[in-house]
Gaussian input, Z-matrix of N, CA and C with variables (Angstrom, degrees):
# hf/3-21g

backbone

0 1
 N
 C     1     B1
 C     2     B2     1     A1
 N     3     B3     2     A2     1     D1
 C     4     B4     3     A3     2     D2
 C     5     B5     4     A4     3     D3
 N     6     B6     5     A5     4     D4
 C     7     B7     6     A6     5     D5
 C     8     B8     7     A7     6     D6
 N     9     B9     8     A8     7     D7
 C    10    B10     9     A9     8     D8
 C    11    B11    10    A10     9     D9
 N    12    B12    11    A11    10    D10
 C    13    B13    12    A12    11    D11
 C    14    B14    13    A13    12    D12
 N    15    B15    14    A14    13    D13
 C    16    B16    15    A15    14    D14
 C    17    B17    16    A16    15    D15
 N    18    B18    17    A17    16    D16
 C    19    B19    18    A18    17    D17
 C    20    B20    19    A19    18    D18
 N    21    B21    20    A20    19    D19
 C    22    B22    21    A21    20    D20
 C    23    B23    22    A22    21    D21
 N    24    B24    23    A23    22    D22
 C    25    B25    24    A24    23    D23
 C    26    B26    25    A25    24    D24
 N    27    B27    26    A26    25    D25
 C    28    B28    27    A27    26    D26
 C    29    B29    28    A28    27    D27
 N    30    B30    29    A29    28    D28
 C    31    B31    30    A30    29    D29
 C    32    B32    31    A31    30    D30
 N    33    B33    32    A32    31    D31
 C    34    B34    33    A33    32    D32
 C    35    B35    34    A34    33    D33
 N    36    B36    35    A35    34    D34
 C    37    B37    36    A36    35    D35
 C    38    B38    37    A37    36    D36
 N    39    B39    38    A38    37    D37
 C    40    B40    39    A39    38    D38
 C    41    B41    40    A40    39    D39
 N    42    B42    41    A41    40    D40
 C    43    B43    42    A42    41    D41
 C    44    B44    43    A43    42    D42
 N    45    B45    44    A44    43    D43
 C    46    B46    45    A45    44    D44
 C    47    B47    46    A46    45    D45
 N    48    B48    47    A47    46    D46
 C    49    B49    48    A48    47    D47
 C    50    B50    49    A49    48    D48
 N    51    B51    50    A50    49    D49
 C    52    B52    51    A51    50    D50
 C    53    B53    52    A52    51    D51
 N    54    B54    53    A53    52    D52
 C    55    B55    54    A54    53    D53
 C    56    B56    55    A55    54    D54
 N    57    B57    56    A56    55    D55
 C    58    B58    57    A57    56    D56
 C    59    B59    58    A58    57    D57
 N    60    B60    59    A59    58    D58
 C    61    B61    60    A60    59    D59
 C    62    B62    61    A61    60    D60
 N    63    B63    62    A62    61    D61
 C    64    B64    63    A63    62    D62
 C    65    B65    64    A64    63    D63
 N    66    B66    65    A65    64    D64
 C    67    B67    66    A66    65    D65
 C    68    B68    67    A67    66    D66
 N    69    B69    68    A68    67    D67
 C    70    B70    69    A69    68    D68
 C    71    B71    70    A70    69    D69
 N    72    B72    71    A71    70    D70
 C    73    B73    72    A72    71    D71
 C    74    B74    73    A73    72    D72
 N    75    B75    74    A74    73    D73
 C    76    B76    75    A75    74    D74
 C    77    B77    76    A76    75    D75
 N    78    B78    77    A77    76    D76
 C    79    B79    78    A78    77    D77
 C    80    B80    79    A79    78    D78
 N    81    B81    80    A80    79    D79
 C    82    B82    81    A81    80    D80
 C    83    B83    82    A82    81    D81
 N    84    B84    83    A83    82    D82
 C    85    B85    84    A84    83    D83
 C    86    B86    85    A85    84    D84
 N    87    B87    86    A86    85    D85
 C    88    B88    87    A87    86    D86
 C    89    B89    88    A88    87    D87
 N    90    B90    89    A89    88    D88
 C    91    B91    90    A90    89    D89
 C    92    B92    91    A91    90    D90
 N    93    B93    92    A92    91    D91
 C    94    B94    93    A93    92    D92
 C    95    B95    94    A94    93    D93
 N    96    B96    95    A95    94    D94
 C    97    B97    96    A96    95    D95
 C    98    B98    97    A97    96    D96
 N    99    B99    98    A98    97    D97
 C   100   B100    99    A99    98    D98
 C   101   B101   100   A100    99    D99
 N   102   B102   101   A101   100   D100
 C   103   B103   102   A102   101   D101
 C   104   B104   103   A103   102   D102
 N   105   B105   104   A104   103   D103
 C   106   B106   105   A105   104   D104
 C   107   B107   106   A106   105   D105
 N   108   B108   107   A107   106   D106
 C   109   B109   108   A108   107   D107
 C   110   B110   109   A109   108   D108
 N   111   B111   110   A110   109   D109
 C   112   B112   111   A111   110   D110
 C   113   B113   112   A112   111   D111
 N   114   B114   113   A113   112   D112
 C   115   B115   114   A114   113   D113
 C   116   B116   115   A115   114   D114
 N   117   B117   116   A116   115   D115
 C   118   B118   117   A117   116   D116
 C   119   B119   118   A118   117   D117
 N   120   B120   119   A119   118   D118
 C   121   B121   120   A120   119   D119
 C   122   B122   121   A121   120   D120
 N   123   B123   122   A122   121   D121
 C   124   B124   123   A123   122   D122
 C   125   B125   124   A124   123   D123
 N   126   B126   125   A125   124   D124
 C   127   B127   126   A126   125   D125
 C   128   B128   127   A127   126   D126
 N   129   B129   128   A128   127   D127
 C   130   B130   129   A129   128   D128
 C   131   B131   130   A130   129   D129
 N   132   B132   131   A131   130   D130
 C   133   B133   132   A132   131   D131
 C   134   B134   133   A133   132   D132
 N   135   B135   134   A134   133   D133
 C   136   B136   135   A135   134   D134
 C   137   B137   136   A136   135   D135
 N   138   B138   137   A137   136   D136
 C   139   B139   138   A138   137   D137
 C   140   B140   139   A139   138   D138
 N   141   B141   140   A140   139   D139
 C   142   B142   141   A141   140   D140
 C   143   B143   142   A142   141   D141
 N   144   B144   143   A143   142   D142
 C   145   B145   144   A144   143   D143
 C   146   B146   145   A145   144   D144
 N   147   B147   146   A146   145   D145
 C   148   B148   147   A147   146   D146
 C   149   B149   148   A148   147   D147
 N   150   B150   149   A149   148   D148
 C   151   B151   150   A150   149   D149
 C   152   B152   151   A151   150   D150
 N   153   B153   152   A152   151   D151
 C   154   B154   153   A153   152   D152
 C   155   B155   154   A154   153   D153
 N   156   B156   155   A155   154   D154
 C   157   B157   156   A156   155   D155
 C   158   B158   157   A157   156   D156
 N   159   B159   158   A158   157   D157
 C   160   B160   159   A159   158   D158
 C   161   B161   160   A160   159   D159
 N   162   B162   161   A161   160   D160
 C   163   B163   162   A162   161   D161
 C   164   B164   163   A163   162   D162
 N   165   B165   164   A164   163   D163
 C   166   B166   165   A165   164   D164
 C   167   B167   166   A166   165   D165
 N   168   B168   167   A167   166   D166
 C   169   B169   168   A168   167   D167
 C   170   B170   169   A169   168   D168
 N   171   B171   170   A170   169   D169
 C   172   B172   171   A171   170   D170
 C   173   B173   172   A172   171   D171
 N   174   B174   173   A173   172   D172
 C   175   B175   174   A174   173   D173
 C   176   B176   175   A175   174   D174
 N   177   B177   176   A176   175   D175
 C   178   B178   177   A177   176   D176
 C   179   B179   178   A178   177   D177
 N   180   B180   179   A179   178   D178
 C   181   B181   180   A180   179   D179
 C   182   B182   181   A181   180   D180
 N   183   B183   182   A182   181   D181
 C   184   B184   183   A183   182   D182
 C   185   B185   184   A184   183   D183
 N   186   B186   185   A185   184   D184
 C   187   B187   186   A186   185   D185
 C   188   B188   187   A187   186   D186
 N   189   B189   188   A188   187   D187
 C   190   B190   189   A189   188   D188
 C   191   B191   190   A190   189   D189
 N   192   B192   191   A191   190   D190
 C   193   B193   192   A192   191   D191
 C   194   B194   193   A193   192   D192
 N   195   B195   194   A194   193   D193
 C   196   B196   195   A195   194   D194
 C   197   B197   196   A196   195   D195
 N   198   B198   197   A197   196   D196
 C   199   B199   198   A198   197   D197
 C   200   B200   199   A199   198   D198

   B1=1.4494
   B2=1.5302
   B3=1.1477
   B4=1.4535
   B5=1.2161
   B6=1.2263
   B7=1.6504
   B8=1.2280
   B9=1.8178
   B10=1.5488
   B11=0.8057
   B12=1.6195
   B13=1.6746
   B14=1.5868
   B15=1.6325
   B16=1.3898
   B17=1.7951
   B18=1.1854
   B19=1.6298
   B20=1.5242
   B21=1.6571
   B22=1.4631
   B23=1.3850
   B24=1.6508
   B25=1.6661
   B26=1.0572
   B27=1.6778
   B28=1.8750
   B29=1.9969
   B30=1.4923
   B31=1.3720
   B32=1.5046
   B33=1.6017
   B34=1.5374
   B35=1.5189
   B36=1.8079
   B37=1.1572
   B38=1.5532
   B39=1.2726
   B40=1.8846
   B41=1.7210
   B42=1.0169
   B43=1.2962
   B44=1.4614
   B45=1.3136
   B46=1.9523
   B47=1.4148
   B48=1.3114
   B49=1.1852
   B50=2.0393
   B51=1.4005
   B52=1.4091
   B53=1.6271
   B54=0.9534
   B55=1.5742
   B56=1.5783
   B57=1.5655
   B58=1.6431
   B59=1.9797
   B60=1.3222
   B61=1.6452
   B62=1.8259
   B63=2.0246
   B64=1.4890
   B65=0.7675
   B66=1.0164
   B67=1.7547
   B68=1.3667
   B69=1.0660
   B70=1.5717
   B71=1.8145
   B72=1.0379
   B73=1.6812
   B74=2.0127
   B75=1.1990
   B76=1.4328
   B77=1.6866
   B78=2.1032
   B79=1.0042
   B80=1.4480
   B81=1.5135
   B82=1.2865
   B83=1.7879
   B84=1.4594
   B85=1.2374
   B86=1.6658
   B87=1.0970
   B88=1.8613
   B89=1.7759
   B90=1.4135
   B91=1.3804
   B92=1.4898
   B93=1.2200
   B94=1.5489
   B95=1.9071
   B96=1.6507
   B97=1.7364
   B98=1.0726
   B99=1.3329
   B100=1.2209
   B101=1.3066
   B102=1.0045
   B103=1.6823
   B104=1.1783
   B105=1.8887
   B106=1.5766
   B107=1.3127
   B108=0.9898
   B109=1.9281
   B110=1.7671
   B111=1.4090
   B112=1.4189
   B113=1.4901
   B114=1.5827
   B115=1.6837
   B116=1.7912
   B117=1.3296
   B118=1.7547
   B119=1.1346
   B120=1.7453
   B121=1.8490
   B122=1.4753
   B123=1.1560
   B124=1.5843
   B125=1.4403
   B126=1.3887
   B127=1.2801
   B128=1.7204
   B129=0.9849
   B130=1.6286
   B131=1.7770
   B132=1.4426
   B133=1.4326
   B134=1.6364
   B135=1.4926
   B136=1.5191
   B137=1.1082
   B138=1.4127
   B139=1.6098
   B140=2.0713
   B141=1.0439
   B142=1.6461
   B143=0.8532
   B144=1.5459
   B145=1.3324
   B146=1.5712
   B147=1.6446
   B148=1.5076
   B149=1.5105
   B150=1.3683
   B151=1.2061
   B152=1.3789
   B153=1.1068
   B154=1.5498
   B155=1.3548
   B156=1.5893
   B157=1.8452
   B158=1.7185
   B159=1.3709
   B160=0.8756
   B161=1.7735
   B162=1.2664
   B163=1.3239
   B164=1.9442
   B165=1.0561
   B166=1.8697
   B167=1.4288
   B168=0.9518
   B169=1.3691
   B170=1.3575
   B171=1.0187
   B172=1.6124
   B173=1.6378
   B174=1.2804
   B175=1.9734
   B176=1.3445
   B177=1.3395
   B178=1.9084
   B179=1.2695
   B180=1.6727
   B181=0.9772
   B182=1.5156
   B183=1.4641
   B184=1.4242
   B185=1.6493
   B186=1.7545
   B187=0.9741
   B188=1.1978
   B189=1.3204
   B190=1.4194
   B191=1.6392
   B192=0.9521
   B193=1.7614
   B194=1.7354
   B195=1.6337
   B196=1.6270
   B197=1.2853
   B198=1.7610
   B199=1.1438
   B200=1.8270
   A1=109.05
   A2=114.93
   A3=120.59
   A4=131.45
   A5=142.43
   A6=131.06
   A7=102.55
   A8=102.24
   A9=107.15
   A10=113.87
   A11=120.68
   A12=121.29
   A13=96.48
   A14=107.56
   A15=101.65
   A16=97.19
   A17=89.59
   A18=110.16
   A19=117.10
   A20=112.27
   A21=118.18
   A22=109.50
   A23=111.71
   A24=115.49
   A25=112.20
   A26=100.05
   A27=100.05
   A28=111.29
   A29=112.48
   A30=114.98
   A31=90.07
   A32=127.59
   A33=106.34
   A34=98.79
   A35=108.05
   A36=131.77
   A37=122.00
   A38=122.84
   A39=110.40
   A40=113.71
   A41=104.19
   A42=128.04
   A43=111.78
   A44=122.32
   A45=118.98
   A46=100.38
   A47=123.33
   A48=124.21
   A49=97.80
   A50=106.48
   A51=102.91
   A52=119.19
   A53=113.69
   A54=128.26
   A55=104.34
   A56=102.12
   A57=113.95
   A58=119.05
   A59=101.41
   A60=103.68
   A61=97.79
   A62=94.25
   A63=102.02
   A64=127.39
   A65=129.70
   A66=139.46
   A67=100.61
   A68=127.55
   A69=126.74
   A70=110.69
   A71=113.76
   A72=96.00
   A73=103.84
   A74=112.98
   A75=107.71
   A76=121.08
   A77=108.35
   A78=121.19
   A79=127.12
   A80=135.32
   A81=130.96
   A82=86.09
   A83=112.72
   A84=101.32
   A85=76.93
   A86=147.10
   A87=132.01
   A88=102.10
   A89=125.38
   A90=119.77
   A91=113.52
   A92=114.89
   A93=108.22
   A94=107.64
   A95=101.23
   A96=106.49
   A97=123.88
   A98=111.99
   A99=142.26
   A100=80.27
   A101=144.00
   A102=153.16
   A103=128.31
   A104=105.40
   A105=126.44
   A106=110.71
   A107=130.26
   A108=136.29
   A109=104.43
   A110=107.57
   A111=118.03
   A112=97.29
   A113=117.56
   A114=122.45
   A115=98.22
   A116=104.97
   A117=110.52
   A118=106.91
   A119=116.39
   A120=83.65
   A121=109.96
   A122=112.23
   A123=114.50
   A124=135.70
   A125=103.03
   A126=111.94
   A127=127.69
   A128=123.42
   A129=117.69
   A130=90.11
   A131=124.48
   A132=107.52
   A133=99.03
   A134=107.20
   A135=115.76
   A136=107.62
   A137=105.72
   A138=132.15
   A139=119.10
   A140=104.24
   A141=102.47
   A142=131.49
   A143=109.05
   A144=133.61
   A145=118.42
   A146=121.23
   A147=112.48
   A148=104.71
   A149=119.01
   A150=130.01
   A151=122.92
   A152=119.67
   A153=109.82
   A154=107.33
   A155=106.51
   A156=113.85
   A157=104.79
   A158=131.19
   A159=119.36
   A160=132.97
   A161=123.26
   A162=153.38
   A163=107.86
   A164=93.31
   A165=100.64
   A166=97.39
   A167=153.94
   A168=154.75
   A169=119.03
   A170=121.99
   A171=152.92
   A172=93.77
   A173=90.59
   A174=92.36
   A175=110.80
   A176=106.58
   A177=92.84
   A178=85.23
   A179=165.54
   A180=165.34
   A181=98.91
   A182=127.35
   A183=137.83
   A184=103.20
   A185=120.11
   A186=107.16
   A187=132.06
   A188=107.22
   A189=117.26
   A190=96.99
   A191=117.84
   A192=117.52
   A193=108.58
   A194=100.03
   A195=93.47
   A196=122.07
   A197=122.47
   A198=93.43
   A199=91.63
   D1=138.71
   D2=172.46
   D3=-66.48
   D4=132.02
   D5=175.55
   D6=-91.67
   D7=146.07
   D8=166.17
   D9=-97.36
   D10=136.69
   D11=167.15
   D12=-92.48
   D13=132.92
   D14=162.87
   D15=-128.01
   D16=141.17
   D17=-173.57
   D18=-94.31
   D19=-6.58
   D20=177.80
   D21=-123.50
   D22=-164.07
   D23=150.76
   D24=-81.66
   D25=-45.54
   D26=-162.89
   D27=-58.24
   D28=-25.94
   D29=-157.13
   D30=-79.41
   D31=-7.57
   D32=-175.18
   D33=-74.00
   D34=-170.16
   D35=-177.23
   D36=-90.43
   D37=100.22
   D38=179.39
   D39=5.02
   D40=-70.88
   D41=-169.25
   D42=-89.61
   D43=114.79
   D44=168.28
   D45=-83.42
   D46=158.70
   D47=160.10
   D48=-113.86
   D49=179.51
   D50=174.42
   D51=-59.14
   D52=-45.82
   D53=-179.24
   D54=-34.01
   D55=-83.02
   D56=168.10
   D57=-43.41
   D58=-46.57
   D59=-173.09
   D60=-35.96
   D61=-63.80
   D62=178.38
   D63=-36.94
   D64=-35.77
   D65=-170.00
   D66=-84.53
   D67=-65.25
   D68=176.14
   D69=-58.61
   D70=-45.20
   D71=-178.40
   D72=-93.09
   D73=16.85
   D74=165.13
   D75=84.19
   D76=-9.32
   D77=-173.13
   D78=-73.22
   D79=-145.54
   D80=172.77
   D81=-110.94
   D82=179.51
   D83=-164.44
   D84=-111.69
   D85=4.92
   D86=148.50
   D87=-70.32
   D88=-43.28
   D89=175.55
   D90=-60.41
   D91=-15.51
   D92=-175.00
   D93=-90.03
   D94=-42.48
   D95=143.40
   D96=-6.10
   D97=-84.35
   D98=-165.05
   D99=-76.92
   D100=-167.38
   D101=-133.79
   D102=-21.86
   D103=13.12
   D104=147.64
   D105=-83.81
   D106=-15.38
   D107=-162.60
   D108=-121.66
   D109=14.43
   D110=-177.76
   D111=-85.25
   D112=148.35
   D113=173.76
   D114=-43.84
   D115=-76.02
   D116=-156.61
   D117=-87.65
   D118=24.60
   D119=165.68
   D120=-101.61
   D121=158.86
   D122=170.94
   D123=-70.75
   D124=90.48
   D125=-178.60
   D126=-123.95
   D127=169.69
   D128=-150.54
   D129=-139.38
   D130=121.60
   D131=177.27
   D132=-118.50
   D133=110.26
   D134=168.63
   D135=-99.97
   D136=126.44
   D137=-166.17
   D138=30.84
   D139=-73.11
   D140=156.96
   D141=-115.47
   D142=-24.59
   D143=171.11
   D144=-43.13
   D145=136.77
   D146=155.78
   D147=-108.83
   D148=157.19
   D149=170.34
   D150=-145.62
   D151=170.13
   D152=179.26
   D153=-151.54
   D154=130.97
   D155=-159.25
   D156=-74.18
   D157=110.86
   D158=-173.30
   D159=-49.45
   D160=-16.19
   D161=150.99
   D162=-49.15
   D163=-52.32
   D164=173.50
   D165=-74.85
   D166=-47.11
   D167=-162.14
   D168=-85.57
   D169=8.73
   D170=-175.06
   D171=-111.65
   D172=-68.72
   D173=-170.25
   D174=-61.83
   D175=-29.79
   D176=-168.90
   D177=-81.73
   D178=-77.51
   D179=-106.70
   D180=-96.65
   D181=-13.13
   D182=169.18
   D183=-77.43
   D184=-48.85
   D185=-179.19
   D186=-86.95
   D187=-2.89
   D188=-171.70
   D189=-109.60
   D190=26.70
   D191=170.98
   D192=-121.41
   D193=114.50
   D194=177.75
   D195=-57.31
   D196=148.83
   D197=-172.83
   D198=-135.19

């Protein structure tokens, strides 16, 4: 399977799945799990699936960054 390099925000996907989150926040992709199954993060569960709206993932990382 191919990896995507995306070089922006806009070039990601609506939707992260864990795989990508990891990759974008630098984690293991069980650490990205785990901070999908957290109370306040923004996550969306279609059918088994977790995902996370890339637009929500902007905001929580806005609020959760001291400023």
């Amino acid at each position: 399977m191919k990896e995507a390099i995306y070089t922006n925000f806009e070039e990601l996907p609506l939707f992260l799945n864990a795989e990508t989150l990891a990759k974008l926040l630098g984690v293991s992709v069980s650490s990205s799990y785990e901070l999908m199954h957290e109370k306040d993060f923004p996550v969306i569960r279609i059918g088994s699936r977790l995902v996370v709206p890339k637009e929500k993932l902007q905001l929580w990382i806005d609020a959760k960054t001291r400023k």
